[in-house]
C-alpha positions as CSV (number, residue, x, y, z in Angstrom):
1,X,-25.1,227.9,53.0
2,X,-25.1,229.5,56.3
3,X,-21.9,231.1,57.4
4,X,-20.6,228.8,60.3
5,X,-19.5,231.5,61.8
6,X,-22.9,232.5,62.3
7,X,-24.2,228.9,63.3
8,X,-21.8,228.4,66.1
9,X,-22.8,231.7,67.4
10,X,-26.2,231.0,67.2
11,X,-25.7,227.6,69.1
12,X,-23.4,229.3,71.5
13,X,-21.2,226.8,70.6
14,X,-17.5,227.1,72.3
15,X,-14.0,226.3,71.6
16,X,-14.2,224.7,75.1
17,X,-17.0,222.2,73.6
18,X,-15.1,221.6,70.9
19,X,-11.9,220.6,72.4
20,X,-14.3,218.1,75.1
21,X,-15.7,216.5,71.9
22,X,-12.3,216.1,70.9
23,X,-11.3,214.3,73.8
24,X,-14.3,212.1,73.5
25,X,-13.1,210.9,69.8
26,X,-11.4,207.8,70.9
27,X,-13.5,206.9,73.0
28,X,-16.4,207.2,70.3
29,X,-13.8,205.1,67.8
30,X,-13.9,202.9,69.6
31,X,-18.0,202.2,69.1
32,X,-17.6,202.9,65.8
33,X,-18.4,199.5,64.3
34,X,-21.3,199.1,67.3
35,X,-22.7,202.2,66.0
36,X,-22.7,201.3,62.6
37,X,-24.5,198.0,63.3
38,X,-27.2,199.2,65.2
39,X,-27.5,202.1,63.2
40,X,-28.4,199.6,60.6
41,X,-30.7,197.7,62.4
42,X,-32.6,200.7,63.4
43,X,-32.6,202.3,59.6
44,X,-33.9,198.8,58.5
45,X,-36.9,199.4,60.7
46,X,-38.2,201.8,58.7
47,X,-39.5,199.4,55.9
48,X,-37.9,201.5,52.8
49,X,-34.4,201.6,53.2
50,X,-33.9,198.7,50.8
51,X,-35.3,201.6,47.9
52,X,-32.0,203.2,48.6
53,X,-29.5,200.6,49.9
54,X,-29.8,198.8,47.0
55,X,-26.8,196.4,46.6
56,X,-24.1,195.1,48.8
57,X,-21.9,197.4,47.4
58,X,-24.0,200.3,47.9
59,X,-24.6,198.9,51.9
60,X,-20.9,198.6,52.1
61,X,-19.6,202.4,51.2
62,X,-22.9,203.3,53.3
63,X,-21.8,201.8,56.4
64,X,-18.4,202.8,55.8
65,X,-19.2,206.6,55.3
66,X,-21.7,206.3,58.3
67,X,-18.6,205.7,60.6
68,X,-16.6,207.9,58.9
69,X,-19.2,210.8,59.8
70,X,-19.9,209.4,63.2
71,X,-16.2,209.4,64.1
72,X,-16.3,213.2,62.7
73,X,-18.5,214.5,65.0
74,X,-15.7,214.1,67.5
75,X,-12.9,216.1,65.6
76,X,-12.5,218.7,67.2
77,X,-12.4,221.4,63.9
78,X,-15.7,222.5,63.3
79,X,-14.9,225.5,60.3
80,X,-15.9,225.8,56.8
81,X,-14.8,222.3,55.6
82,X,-16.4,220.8,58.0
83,X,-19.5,222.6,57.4
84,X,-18.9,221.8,53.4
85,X,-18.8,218.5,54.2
86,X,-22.2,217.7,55.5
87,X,-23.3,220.2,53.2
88,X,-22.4,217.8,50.9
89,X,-24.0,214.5,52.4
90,X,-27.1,216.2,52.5
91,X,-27.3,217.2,48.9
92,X,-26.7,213.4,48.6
93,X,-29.6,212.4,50.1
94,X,-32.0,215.4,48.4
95,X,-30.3,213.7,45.2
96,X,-31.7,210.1,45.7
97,X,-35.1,211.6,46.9
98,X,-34.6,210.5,50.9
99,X,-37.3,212.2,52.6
100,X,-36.1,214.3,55.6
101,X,-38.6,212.3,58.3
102,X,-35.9,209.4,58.0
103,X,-32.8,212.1,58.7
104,X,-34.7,213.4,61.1
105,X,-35.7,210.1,62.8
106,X,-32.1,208.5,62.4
107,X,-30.6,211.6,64.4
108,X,-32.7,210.4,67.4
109,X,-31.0,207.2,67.6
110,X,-27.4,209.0,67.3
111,X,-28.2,211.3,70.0
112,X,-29.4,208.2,72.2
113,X,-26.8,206.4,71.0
114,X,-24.4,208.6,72.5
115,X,-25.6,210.2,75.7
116,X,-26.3,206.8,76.6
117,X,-22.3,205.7,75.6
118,X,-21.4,208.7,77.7
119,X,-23.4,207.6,80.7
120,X,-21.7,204.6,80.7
121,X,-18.5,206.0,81.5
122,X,-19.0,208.7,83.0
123,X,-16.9,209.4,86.6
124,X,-17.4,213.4,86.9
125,X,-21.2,215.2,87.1
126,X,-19.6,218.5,86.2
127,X,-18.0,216.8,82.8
128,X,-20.6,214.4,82.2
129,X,-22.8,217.2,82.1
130,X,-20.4,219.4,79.9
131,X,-20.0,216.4,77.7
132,X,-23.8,216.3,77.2
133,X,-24.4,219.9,76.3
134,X,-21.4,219.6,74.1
135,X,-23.0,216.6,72.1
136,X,-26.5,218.0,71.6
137,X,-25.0,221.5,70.1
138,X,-23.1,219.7,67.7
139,X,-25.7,217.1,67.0
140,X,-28.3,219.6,66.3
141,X,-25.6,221.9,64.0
142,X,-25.2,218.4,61.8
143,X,-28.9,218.2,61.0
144,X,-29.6,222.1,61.1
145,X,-26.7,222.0,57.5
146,X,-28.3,218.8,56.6
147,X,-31.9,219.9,56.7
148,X,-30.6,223.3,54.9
149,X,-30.0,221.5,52.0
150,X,-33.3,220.4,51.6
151,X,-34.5,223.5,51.9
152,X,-32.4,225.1,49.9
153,X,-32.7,222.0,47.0
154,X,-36.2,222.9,47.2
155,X,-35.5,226.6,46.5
156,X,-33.5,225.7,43.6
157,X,-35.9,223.2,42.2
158,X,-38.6,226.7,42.3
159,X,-36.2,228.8,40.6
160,X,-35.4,226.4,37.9
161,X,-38.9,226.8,36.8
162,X,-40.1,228.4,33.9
163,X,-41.9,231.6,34.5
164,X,-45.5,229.8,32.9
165,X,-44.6,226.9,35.2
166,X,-44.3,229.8,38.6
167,X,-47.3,231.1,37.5
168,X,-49.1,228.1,37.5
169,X,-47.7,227.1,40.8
170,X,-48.7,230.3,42.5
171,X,-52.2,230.4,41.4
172,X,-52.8,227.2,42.9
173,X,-51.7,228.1,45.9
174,X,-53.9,231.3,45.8
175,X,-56.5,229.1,44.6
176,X,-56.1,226.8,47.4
177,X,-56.4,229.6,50.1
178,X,-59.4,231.0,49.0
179,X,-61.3,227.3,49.0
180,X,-59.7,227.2,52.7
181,X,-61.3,230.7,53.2
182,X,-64.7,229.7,51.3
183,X,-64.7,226.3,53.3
184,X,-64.6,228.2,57.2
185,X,-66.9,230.6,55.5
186,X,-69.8,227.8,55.3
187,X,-68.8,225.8,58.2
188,X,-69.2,229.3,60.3
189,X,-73.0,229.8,58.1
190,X,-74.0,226.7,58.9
191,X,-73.0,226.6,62.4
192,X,-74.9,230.2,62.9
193,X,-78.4,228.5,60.9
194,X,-78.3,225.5,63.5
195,X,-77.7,228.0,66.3
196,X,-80.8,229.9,65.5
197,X,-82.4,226.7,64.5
198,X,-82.3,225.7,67.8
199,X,-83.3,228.6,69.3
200,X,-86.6,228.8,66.9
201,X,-87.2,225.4,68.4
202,X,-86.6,226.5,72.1
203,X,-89.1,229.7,71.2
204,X,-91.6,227.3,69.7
205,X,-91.4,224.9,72.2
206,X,-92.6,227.8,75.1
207,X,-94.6,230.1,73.2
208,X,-96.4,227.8,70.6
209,X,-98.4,224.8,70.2
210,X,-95.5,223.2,68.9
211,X,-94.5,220.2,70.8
212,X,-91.1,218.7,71.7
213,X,-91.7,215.8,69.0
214,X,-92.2,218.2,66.1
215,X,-89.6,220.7,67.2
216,X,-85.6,220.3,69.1
């Protein structure tokens, strides 16, 4: 996994930001329940969650691990275990086979769930504005680990392959390229034959007793 080090550098993420979503955590603990519902309600909307929700049981250490991550956002200690951690819950969902448009989609509604918490009770510009920046770097660090694990399940999935199985695999993909290639190839020919199609029909048309019924 990426080195957080490196991550929080990259989103010029500071101690100050951490410390102002750290004062935000009670405030977000508050919501933690509301967030959970309507998180649900929005999930539902996609049409498949019941494929991986399966059982009350199931719904029920869900929800409660859904507001045990939301309230995390807010803590304030964003180092290795931390990182490890939502390392962790997205291996999860590579392991049951979610697809990473839902992750992606269900991150929208935590961002707008948020901001729009924080507009609610906001008193200061200034803060409310540091508040905002705060939440979107450490929004977009929770789904950059996420999405790593997919990337890096699919890496592993590659290398677990047998070297036949690699071979096969990449000689599709060469095979694939060169149909692509062979296809804008003809589309180009045939685009140049109509061209001077049209022009024979234009030279015709002038210079011949060709008329316009018979020719363009």
């Amino acid at each position: 996994m990426q080195q957080y080090t490196t991550l929080k550098t990259h989103y010029r993420f500071t101690d100050e930001e951490a410390l102002i979503l750290k004062n935000l955590q009670p405030q977000m603990e508050e919501l933690g329940n509301q967030f959970v519902d309507e998180f649900y309600d929005y999930i539902w909307g996609f049409g498949t969650t019941a494929q991986f929700l399966k059982n009350k049981e199931i719904i029920a250490y869900h929800r409660e691990k859904i507001r045990e991550w939301f309230i995390n956002l807010f803590n304030g200690k964003y180092d290795m275990t931390y990182y490890m951690y939502l390392y962790k819950i997205g291996e999860v969902h590579v392991k049951i086979g979610l697809p990473t448009h839902y992750v992606n989609s269900a991150f929208t509604f935590v961002r707008t769930f948020i901001i729009k918490s924080v507009e609610e009770n906001f008193n200061d510009r200034e803060q409310y504005l540091r508040e905002i920046n705060a939440i979107e770097k450490i929004i977009d660090m929770n789904l950059d680990v996420l999405t790593s694990s997919y990337r890096e399940g699919e890496l592993s999935k590659f290398l677990s392959l047998s070297k036949v199985e690699k071979n096969i695999l990449t000689s599709l993909k060469k095979f694939n390229s060169y149909i692509n290639y062979f296809l804008a190839g003809a589309l180009a020919l045939v685009a140049f034959f109509a061209i001077g199609l049209f022009v024979y029909d234009v030279y015709l048309l002038f210079f011949s007793d060709v008329g316009i019924e018979k020719g363009i």
